[in-house]
C-alpha positions in Angstrom: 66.5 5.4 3.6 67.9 8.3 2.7 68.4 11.5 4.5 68.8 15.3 2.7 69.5 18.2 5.0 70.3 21.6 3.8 72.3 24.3 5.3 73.1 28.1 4.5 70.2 29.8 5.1 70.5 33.2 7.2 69.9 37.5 7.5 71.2 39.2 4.7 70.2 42.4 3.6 68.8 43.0 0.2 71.3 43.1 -2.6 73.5 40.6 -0.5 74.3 37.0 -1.4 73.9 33.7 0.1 74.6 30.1 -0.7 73.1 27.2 0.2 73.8 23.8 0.7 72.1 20.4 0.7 73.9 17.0 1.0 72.5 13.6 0.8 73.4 10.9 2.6 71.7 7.1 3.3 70.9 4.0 0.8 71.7 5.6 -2.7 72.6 3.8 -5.2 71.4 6.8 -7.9 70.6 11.0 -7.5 68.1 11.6 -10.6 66.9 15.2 -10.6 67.8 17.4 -7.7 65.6 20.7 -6.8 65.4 24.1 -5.2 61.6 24.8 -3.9 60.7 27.5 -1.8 57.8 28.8 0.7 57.1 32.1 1.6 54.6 32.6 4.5 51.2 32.4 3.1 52.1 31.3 -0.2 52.4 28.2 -2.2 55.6 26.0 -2.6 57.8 27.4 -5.5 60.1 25.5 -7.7 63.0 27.9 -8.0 65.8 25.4 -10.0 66.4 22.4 -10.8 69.5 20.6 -12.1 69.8 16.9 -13.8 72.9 14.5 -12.9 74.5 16.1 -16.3 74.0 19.6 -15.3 71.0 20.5 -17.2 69.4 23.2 -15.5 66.0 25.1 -15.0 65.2 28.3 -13.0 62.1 30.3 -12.1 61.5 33.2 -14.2 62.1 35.6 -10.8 65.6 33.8 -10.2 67.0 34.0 -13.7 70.5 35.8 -13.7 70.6 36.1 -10.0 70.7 32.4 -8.5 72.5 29.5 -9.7 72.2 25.9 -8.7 74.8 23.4 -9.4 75.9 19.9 -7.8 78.5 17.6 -7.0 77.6 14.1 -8.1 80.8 12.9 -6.1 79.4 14.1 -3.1 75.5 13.8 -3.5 75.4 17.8 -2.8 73.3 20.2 -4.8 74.2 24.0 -4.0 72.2 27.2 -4.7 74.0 30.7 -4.9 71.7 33.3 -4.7 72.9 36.9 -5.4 71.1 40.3 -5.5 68.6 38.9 -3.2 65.6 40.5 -3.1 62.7 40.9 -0.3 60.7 39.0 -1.9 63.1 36.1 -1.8 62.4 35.3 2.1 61.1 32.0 2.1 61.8 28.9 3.5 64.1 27.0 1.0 63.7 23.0 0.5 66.0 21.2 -1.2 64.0 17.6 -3.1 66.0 14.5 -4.8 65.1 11.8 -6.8 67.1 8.6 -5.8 66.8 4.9 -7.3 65.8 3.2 -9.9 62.1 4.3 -9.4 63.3 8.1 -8.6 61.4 8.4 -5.3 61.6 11.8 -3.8 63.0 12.8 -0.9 62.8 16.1 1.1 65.3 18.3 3.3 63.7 19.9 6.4 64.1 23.2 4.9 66.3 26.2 5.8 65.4 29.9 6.7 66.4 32.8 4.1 65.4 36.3 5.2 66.3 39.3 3.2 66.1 42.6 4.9 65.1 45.5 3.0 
């Protein structure tokens, strides 16, 4: 089993930053793809960025130039900085991993970011 729980979330006010965190931990023998969703109330989940075990990376149109997502294979952590935030970046924020030989995906419970205008 394997376990992904994220951290960082908060109140910021618009044009502030934040970083978040989600670590993985459990049976892993491999970390494939690791990914950024997001909710906003009433909405759709959101892919926001994604980022391969080489560091290949892919963002949302509306987060390009402002977040960044990176990981540490060492420690089975993918990171998300998010700068300029934006009202419209208030959303719950999931982190998702692909693990193992058949990449099933696993899911963080998801941590609260809420930008003040």
């Amino acid at each position: 089993q394997v376990q992904l729980v994220e951290s960082g979330g908060g109140l910021v006010q618009a044009g502030g930053s934040l970083r978040l965190s989600c670590a993985a931990s459990g049976s892993i023998f491999r970390i494939d793809a690791m990914t950024w969703y997001r909710q906003a109330p009433g909405k759709q989940r959101e892919l926001v960025a994604a980022i391969t075990p080489v560091g290949s990376t892919n963002y949302a149109e509306s987060v390009k130039g402002r977040f960044t997502i990176s990981r540490d294979n060492a420690k089975n952590t993918v990171y998300l900085q998010m700068n300029s935030l934006k009202p419209e970046d208030t959303a719950v924020y999931y982190c998702s991993a692909h693990v193992g030989i058949i990449k099933r995906e696993y899911w963080g419970q998801g941590t609260q970011v809420t930008v003040s205008s």
